[in-house]
Steps between C-alpha positions, in 0.01 A plus 500: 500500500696527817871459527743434719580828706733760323677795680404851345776681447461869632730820437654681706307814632664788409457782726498818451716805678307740658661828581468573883760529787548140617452416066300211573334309213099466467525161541730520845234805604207252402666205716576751815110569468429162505333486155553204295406464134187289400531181422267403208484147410401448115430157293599481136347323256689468172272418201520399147156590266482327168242539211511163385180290617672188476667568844309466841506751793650356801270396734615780799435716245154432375273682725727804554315788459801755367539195228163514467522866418783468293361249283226736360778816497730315323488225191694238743289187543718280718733600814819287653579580849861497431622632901297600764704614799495745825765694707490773743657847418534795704450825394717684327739282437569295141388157488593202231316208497631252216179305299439241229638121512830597474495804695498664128293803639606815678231698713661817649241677722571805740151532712411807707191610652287739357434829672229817486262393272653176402478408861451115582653414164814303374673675261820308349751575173472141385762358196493187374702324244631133399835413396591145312818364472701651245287803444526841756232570728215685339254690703158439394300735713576819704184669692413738805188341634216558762334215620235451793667265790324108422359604179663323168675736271638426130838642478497470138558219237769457183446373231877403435594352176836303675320275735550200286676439214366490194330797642120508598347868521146357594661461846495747816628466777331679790583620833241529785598600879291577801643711788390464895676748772612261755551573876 
């Protein structure tokens, strides 16, 4: 499902002092240098798993193989592609992208590269969380990942209780997000 572009909202870097004579910050040392952070361009795709049989997976869906996989992991027999988005982050520094219909959904992702033996890696501290009117914004998962550049990775999935009222604990909702290091 595409929609209409949406800006990502990004934090401000914070930088850090250094202690030296001219008490520059890494970040002004790193720009003198003419280093600039990665940019690594990721695509979300926000899914909801449901044990019932009666549903039917969406057709984008059907030949996936990490839904393939997650089908015979899990007892879910039929996946919604609820929001399937991509924005551009740069290393570092905190990303939000908002999800869902209604923008319900809250990824927060802060993406650096990896280094030593991690090199050629993406490693991000990734929260996610929904809010819906008249309730506070509850943070469904929190993770430190690893994930090869291109390559699919499961964030996790939550089974959540409050996604519909009366509530329907068969239900998960599912977070997937690949990672490519941009030039």
């Amino acid at each position: 499902m595409r929609k209409a572009a949406r800006p990502v909202l990004l934090a401000p870097a914070l930088a850090l002092l250094m202690a030296g004579a001219a008490g520059q910050t890494k970040e002004n040392r790193a720009q003198d240098a003419g280093v600039k952070p990665a940019a690594i361009f990721f695509q979300v795709q926000l899914v909801l798993g449901s044990e019932s049989e009666k549903e039917e997976t969406d057709k984008a869906l059907r030949n996936d193989p990490v839904i393939k996989e997650l089908r015979s992991l899990l007892k879910l027999k039929s996946f919604a592609l609820l929001d399937d988005d991509g924005f551009r982050a740069k290393e570092g520094e905190t990303s939000r992208l908002p999800l869902g219909k209604n923008d319900e959904y809250l990824l927060i992702i802060k993406p650096r590269l990896g280094k030593g033996d991690k090199e050629g890696t993406i490693e991000a501290e990734v929260r996610f969380g929904y809010s819906f009117p008249g309730q506070p914004r509850m943070n469904l998962i929190s993770s430190l990942l690893t994930m090869t550049p291109g390559q699919k990775t499961v964030v996790g999935v939550s089974k959540t209780p409050t996604l519909s009222f009366p509530p329907n604990p068969d239900r998960g909702l599912i977070l997937i997000i690949t990672g490519k290091i941009v030039e």
